[in-house]
C-alpha positions in Angstrom: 20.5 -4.9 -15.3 18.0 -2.9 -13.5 14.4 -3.0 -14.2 12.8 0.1 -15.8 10.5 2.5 -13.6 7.3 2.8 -15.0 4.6 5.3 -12.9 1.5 3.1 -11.1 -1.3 4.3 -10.2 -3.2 5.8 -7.6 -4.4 2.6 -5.4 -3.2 0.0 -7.7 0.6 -1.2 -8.6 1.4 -1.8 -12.5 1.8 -5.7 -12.4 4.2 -7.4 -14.3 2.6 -8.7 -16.8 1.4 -5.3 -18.0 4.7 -3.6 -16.8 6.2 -6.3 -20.0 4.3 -5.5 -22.6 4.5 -1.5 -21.5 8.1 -1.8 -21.5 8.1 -3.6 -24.9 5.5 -1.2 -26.7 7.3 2.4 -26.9 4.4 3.9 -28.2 2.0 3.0 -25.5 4.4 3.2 -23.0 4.6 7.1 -24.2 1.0 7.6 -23.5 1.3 5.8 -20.4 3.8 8.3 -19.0 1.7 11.2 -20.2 -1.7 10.2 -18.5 -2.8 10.9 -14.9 -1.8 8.6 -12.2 -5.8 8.3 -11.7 -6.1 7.6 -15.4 -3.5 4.6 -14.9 -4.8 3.5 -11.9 -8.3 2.8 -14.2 -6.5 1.1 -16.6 -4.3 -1.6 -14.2 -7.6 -2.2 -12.1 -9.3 -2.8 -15.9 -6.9 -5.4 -16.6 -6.6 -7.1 -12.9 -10.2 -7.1 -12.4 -10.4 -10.2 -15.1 -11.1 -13.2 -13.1 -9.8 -15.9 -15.5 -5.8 -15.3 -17.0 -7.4 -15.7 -20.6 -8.9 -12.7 -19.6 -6.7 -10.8 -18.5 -4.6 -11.7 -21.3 -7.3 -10.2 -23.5 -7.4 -7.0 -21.8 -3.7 -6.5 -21.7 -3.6 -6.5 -25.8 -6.9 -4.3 -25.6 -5.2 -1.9 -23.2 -2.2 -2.0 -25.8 -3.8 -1.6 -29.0 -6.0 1.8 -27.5 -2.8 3.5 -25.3 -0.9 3.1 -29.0 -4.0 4.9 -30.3 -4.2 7.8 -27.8 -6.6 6.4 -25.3 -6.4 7.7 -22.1 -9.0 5.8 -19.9 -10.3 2.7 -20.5 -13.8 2.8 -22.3 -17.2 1.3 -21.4 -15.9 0.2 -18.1 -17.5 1.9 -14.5 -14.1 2.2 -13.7 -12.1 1.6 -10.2 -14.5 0.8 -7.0 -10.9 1.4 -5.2 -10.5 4.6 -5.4 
């Protein structure tokens, strides 16, 4: 079984962890698809920029719970200092 292609972003690759629950949440897996590669790259450094795994754990759901709502960036956040 091949694994599903889901887009990254611009500097940053989706990680696994985020690429599972993407893959398992149609809904926010739609909006995923439909933002900017820019707009992804914000959220994947948003969720890997967690130092501890609880956090990042945290974040993950967060990220969930707003693409399912129609987010598109993530909010009160500076944003990537990759880019």
């Amino acid at each position: 079984m091949s694994k599903i292609e889901i887009a990254d972003g611009v500097v940053h690759k989706l990680p696994e962890d985020l690429w599972k629950h993407l893959v398992s949440n149609k809904k926010a897996l739609k909006v995923w698809e439909d933002i900017t590669p820019l707009a992804r790259n914000e959220w994947i450094c948003w969720v890997i920029s967690g130092k501890k795994a609880e956090t990042r754990n945290i974040r993950i759901k967060k990220a969930m719970s707003k693409l399912e709502g129609g987010m598109r960036r993530p909010c009160c956040w500076a944003g990537c200092i990759h880019r």
